[in-house]
N, CA, C and O atoms as CSV, one atom per row, in Angstrom:
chain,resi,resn,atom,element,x,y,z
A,1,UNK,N,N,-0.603,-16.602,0.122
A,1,UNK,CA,C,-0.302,-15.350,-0.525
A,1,UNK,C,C,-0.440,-15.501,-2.035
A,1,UNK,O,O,-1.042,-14.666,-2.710
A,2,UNK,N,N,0.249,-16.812,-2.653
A,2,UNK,CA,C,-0.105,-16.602,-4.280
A,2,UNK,C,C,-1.701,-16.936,-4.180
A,2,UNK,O,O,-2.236,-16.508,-5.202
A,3,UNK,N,N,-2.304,-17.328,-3.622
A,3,UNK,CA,C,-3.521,-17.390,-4.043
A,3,UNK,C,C,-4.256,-16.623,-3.998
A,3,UNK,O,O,-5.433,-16.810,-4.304
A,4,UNK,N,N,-3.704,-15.352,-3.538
A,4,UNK,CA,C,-4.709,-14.026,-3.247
A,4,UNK,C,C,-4.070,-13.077,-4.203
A,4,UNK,O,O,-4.649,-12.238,-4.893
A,5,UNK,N,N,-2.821,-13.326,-4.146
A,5,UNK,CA,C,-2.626,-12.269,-5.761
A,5,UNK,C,C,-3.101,-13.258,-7.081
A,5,UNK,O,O,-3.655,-12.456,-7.832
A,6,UNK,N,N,-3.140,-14.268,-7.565
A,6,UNK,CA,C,-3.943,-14.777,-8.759
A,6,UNK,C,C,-5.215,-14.738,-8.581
A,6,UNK,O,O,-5.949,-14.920,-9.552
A,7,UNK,N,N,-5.799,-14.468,-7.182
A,7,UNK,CA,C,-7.267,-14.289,-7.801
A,7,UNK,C,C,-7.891,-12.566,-7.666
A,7,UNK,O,O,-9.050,-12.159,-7.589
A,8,UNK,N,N,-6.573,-11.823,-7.679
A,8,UNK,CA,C,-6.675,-10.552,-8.386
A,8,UNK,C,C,-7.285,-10.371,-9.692
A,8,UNK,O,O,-7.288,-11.209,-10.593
A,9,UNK,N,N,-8.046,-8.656,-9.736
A,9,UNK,CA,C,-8.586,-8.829,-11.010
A,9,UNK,C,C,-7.894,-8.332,-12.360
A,9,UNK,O,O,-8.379,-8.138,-13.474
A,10,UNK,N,N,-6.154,-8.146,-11.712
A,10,UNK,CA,C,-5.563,-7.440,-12.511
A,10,UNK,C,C,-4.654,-8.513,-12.965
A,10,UNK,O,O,-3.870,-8.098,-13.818
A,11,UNK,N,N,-4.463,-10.159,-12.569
A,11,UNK,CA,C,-3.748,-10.817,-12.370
A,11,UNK,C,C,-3.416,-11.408,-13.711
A,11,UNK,O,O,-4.512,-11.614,-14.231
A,12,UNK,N,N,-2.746,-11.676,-14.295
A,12,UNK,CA,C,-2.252,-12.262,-15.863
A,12,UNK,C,C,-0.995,-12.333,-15.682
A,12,UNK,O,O,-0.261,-11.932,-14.779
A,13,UNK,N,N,-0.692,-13.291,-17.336
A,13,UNK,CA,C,0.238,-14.042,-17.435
A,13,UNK,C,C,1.533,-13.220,-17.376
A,13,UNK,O,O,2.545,-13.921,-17.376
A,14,UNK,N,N,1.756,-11.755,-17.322
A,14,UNK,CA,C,3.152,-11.072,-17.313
A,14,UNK,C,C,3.432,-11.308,-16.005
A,14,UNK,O,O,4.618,-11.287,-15.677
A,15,UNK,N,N,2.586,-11.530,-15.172
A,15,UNK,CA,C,3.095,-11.363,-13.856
A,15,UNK,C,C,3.932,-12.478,-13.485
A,15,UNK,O,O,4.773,-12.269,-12.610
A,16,UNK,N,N,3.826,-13.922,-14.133
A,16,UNK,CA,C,4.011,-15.107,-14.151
A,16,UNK,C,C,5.624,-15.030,-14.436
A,16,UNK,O,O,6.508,-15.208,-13.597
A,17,UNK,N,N,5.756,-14.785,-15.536
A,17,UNK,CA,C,6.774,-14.705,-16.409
A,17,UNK,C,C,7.963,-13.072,-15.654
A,17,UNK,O,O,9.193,-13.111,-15.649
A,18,UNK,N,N,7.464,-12.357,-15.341
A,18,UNK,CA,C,8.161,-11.105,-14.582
A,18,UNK,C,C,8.048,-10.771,-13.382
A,18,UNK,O,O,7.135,-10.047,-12.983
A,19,UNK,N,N,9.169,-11.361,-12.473
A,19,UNK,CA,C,9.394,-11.162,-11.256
A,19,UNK,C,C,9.405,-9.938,-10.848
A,19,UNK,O,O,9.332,-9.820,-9.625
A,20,UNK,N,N,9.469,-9.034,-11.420
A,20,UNK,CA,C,9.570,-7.374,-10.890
A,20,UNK,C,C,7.982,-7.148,-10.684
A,20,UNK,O,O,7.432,-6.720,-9.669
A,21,UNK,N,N,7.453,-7.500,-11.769
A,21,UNK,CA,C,5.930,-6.965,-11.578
A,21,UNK,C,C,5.118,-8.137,-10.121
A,21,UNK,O,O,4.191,-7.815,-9.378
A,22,UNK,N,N,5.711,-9.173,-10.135
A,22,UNK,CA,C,5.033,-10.010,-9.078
A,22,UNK,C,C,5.675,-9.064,-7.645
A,22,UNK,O,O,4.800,-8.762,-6.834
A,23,UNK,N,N,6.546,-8.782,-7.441
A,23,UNK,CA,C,7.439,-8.026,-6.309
A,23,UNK,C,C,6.127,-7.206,-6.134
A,23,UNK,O,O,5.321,-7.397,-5.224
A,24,UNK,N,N,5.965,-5.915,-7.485
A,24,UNK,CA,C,5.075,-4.724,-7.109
A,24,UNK,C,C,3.741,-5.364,-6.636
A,24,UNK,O,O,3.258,-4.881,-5.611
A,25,UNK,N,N,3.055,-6.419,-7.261
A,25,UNK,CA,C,1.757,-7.028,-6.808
A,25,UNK,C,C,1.750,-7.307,-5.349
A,25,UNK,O,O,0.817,-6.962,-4.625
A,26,UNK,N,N,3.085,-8.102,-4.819
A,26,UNK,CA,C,3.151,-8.297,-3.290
A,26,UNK,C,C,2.924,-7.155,-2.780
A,26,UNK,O,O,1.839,-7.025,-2.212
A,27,UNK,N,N,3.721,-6.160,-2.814
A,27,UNK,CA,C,4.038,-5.235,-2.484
A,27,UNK,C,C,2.551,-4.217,-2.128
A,27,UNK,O,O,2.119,-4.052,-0.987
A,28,UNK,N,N,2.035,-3.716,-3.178
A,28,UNK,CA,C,0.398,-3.550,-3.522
A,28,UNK,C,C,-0.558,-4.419,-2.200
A,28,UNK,O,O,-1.190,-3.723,-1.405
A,29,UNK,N,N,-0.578,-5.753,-2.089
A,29,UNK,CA,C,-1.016,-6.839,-1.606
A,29,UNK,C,C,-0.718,-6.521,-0.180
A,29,UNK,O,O,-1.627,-6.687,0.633
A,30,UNK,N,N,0.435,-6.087,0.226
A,30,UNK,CA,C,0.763,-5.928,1.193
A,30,UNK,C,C,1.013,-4.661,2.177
A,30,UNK,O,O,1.609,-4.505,3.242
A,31,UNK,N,N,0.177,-3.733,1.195
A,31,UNK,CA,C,-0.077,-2.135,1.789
A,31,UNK,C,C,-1.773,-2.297,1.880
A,31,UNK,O,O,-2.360,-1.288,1.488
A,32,UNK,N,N,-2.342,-3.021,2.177
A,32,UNK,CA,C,-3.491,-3.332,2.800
A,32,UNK,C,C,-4.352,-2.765,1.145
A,32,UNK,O,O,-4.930,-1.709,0.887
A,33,UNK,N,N,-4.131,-3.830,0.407
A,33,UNK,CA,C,-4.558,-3.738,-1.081
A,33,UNK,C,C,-6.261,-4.937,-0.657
A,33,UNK,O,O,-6.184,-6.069,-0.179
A,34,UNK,N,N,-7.369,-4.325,-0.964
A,34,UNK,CA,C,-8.862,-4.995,-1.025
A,34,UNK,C,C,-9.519,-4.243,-2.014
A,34,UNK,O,O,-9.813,-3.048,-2.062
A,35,UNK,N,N,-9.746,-5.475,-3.040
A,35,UNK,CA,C,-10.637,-4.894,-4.418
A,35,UNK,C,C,-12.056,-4.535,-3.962
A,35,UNK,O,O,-12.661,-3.875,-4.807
A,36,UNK,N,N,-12.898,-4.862,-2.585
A,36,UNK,CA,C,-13.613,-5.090,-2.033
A,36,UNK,C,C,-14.383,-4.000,-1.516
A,36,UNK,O,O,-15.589,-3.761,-1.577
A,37,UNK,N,N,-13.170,-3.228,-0.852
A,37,UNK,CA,C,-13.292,-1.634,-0.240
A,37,UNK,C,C,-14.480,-0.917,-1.224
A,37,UNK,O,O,-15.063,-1.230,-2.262
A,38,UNK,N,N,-14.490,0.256,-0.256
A,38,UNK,CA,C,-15.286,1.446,-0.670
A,38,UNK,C,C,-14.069,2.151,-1.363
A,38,UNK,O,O,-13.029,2.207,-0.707
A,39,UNK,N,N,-14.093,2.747,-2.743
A,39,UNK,CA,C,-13.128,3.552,-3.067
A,39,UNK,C,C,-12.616,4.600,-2.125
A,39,UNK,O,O,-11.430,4.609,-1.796
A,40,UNK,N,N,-13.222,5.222,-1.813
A,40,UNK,CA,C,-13.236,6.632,-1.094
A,40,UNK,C,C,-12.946,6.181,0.427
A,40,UNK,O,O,-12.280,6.792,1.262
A,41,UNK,N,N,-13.645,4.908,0.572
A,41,UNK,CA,C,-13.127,4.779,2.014
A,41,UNK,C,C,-11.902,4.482,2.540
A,41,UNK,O,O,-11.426,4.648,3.663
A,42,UNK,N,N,-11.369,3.896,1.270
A,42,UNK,CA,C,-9.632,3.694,0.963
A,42,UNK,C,C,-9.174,4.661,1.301
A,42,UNK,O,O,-8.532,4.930,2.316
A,43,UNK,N,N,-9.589,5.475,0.152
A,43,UNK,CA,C,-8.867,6.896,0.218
A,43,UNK,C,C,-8.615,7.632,1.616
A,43,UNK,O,O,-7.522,8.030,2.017
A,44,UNK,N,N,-10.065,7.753,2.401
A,44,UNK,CA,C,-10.012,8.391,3.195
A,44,UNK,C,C,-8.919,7.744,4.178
A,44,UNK,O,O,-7.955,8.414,4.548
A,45,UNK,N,N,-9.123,6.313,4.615
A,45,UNK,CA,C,-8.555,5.969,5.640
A,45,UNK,C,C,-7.326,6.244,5.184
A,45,UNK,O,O,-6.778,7.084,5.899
A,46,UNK,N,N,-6.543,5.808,4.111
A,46,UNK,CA,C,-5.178,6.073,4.008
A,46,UNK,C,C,-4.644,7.868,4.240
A,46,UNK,O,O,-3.528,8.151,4.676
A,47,UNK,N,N,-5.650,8.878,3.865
A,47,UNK,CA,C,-5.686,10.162,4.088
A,47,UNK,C,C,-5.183,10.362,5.916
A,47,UNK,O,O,-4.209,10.795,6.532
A,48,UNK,N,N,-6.240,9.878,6.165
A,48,UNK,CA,C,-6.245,10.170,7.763
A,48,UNK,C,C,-4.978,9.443,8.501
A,48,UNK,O,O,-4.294,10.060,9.318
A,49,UNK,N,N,-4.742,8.192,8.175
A,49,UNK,CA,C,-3.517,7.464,8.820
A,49,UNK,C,C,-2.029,8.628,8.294
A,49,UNK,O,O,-1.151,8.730,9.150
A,50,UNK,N,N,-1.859,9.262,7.230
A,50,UNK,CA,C,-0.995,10.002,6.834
A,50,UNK,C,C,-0.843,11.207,7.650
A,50,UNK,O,O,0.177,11.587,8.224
A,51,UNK,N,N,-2.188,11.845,7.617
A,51,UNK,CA,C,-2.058,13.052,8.943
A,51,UNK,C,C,-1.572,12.754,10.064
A,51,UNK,O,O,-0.528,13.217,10.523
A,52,UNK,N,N,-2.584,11.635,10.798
A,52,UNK,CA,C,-2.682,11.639,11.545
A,52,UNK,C,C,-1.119,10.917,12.190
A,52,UNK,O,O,-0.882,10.802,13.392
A,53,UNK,N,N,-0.343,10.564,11.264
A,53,UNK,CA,C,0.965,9.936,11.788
A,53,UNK,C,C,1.433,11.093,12.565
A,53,UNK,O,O,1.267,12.270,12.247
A,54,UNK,N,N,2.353,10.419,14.164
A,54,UNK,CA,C,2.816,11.391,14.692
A,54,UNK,C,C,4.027,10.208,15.506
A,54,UNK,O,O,3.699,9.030,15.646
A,55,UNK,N,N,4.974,10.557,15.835
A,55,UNK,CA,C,6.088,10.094,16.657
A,55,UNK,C,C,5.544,9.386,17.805
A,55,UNK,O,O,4.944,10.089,18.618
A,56,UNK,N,N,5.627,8.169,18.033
A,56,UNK,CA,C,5.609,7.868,19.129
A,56,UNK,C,C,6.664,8.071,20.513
A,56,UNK,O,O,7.887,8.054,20.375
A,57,UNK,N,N,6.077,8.239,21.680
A,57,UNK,CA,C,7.171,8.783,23.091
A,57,UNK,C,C,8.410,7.937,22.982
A,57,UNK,O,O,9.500,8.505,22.915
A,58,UNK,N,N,8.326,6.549,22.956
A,58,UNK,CA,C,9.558,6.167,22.938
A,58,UNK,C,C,10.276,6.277,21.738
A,58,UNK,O,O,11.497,6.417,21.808
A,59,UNK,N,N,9.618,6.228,20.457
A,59,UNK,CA,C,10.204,5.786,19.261
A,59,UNK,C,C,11.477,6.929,18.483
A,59,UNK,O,O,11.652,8.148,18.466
A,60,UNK,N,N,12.027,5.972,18.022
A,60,UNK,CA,C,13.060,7.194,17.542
A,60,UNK,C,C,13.026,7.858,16.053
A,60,UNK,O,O,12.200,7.318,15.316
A,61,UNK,N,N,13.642,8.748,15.569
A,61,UNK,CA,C,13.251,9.741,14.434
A,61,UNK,C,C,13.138,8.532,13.202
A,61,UNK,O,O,12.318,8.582,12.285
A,62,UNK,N,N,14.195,7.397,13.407
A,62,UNK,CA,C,13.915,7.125,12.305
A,62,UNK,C,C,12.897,5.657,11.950
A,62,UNK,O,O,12.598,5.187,10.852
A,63,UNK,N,N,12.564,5.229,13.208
A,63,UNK,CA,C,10.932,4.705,13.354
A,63,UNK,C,C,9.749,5.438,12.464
A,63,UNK,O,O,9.038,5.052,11.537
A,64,UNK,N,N,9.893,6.835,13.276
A,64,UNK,CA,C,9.015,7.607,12.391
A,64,UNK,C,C,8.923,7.728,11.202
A,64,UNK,O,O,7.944,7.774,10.456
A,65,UNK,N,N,10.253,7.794,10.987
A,65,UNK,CA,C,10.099,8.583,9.218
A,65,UNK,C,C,10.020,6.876,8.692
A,65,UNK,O,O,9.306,6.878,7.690
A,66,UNK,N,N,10.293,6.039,8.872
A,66,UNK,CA,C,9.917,4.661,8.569
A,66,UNK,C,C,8.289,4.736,8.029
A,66,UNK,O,O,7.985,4.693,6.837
A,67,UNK,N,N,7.316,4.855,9.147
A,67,UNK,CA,C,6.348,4.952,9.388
A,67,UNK,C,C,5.672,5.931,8.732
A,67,UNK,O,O,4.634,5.562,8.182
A,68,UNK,N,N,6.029,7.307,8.617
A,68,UNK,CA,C,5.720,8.035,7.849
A,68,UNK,C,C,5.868,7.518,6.250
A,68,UNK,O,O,4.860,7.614,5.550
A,69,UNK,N,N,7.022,7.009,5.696
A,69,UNK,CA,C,7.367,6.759,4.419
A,69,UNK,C,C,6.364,6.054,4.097
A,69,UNK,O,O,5.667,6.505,3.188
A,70,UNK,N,N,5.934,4.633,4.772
A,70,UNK,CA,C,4.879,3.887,4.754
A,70,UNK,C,C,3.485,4.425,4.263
A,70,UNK,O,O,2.977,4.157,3.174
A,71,UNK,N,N,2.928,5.260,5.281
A,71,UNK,CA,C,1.897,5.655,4.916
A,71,UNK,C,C,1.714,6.800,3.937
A,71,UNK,O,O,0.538,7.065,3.684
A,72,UNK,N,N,2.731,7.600,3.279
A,72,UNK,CA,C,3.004,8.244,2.514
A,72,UNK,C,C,2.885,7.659,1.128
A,72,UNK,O,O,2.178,8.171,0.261
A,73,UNK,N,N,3.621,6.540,0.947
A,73,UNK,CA,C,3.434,5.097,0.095
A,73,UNK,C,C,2.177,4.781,-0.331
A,73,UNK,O,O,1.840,4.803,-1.515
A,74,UNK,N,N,1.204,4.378,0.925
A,74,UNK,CA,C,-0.156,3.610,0.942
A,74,UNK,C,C,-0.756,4.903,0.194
A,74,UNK,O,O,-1.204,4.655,-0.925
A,75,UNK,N,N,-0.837,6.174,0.601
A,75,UNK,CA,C,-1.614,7.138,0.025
A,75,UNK,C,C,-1.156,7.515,-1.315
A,75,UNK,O,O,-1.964,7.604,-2.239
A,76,UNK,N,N,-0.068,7.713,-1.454
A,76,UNK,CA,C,0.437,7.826,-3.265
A,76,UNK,C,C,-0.409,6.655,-3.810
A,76,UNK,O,O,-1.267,7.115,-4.564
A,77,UNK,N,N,-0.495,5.135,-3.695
A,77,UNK,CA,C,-0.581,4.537,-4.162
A,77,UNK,C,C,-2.128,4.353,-4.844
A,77,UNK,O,O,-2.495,3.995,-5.964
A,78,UNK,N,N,-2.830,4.759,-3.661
A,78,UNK,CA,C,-4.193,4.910,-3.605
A,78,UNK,C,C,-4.767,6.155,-4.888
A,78,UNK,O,O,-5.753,6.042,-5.618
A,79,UNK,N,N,-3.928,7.127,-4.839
A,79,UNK,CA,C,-4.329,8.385,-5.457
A,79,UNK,C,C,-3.941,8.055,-6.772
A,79,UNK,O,O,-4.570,8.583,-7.690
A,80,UNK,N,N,-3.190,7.422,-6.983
A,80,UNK,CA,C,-2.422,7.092,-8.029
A,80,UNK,C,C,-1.093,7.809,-8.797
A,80,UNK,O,O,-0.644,7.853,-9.942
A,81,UNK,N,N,-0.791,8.267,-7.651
A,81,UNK,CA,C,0.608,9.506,-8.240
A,81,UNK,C,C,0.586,10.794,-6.785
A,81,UNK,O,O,-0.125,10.887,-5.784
A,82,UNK,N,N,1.731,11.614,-7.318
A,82,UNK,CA,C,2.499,12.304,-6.400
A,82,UNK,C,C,1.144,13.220,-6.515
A,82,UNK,O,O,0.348,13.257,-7.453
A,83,UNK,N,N,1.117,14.047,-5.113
A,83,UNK,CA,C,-0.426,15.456,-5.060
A,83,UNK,C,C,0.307,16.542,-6.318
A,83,UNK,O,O,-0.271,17.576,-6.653
């Protein structure tokens, strides 16, 4: 894992020194963050996983809204701010 956030292209020495900002990098890292992607294809997929979230039969309300928050997250993050 540190070796995939330092060979980020956003990666520098504050992050080193400030544990809050290394948290958000994991964090980033770990909402299916690839410098690699198609911009738009980001976008889209995170678009569509947001719609397309729906309750699963067994799962309970607050699975969902778990799940929902999640991908609500991934898509803010992507867009770069609230719609």
């Amino acid at each position: 894992m540190a070796q995939k956030i330092q060979a980020r292209k956003f990666f520098c020495d504050s992050i080193k020194g400030d544990p809050i900002e290394l948290l958000k990098a994991i964090h980033e890292h770990c909402l299916n963050y690839q410098e690699t992607k198609y911009d738009m294809g980001v976008l889209t997929e995170s678009m569509r996983t947001l719609c397309l979230t729906n309750q699963k039969e067994h799962a309970s309300l607050v699975d969902f809204t778990k799940r929902f928050k999640v991908a609500s997250d991934i898509f803010t993050s992507h867009i770069g701010g609230p719609i």
